[in-house]
C-alpha positions as CSV (number, residue, x, y, z in Angstrom):
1,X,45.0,-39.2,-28.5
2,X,48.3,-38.2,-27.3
3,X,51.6,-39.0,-29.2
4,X,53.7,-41.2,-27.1
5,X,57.5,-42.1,-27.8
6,X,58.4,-45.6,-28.9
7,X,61.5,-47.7,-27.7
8,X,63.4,-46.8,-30.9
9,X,64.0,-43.6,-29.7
10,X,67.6,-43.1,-29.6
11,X,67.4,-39.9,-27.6
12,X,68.6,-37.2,-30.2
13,X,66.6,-34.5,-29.1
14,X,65.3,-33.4,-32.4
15,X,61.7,-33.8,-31.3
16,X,62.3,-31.8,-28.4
17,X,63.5,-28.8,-30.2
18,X,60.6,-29.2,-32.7
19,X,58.0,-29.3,-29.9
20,X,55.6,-25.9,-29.9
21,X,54.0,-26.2,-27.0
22,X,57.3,-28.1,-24.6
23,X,55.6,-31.1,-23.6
24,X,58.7,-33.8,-24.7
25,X,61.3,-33.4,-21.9
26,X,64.3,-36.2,-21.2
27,X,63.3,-39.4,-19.8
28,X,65.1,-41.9,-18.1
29,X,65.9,-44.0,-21.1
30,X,64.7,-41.8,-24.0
31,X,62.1,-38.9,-24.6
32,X,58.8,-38.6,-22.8
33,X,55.6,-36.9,-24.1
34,X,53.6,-35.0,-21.5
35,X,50.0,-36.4,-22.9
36,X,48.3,-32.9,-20.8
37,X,50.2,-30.5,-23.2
38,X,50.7,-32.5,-26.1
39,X,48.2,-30.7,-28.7
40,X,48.6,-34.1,-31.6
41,X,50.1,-31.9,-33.7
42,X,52.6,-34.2,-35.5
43,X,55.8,-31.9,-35.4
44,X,57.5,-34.7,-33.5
45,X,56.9,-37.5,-35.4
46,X,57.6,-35.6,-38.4
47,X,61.6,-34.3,-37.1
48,X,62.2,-37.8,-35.6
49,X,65.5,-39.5,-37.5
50,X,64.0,-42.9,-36.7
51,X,60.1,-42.8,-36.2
52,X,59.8,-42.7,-32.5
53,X,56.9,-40.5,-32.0
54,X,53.6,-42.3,-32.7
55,X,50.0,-41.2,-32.3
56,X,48.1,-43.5,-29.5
Protein backbone atom coordinates (compact mmCIF):
# COMPACT_ATOMS: atom_id res chain seq x y z
CA UNK A 1 0.00 0.00 0.00
CA UNK A 2 0.84 3.37 -0.73
CA UNK A 3 1.80 6.05 1.92
CA UNK A 4 -0.62 8.81 1.92
CA UNK A 5 -0.19 12.28 3.84
CA UNK A 6 -2.30 12.92 6.90
CA UNK A 7 -4.06 16.38 7.86
CA UNK A 8 -1.24 17.16 10.23
CA UNK A 9 0.84 17.95 7.61
CA UNK A 10 1.99 21.43 8.06
CA UNK A 11 3.54 21.61 4.61
CA UNK A 12 7.33 21.86 5.44
CA UNK A 13 8.53 20.23 2.60
CA UNK A 14 10.99 17.88 4.28
CA UNK A 15 9.28 14.85 2.87
CA UNK A 16 9.57 16.19 -0.41
CA UNK A 17 13.24 16.61 -0.50
CA UNK A 18 13.59 13.14 1.15
CA UNK A 19 11.54 11.49 -1.64
CA UNK A 20 13.80 9.01 -4.01
CA UNK A 21 11.71 8.41 -6.51
CA UNK A 22 9.52 12.34 -6.66
CA UNK A 23 6.26 11.17 -6.08
CA UNK A 24 5.23 13.87 -3.06
CA UNK A 25 4.61 17.19 -4.92
CA UNK A 26 2.54 20.41 -3.22
CA UNK A 27 -1.02 20.04 -2.82
CA UNK A 28 -3.64 22.32 -2.40
CA UNK A 29 -3.67 22.31 1.43
CA UNK A 30 -0.46 20.26 2.23
CA UNK A 31 1.62 17.44 0.47
CA UNK A 32 0.29 14.81 -1.87
CA UNK A 33 1.70 11.29 -2.39
CA UNK A 34 1.46 10.04 -6.00
CA UNK A 35 0.37 6.23 -4.91
CA UNK A 36 1.76 5.09 -8.86
CA UNK A 37 5.38 6.07 -7.94
CA UNK A 38 5.41 5.77 -4.45
CA UNK A 39 7.70 2.60 -3.87
CA UNK A 40 6.56 2.25 0.40
CA UNK A 41 9.82 2.96 1.18
CA UNK A 42 9.35 4.93 4.43
CA UNK A 43 11.82 7.88 3.72
CA UNK A 44 8.86 10.22 4.18
CA UNK A 45 7.41 9.22 7.16
CA UNK A 46 10.78 8.92 8.65
CA UNK A 47 11.98 13.09 7.78
CA UNK A 48 8.40 14.19 8.70
CA UNK A 49 8.71 16.88 11.86
CA UNK A 50 5.17 15.83 12.79
CA UNK A 51 4.19 12.32 11.52
CA UNK A 52 2.26 13.09 8.43
CA UNK A 53 3.17 10.32 6.17
CA UNK A 54 1.39 7.06 7.04
CA UNK A 55 1.32 3.71 5.31
CA UNK A 56 -2.40 2.83 3.93
Amino acid sequence: MAYVITDACISCGACEADCPVGAISQGDDRYVIDPEKCIECGACEGTCPVGAPKAE
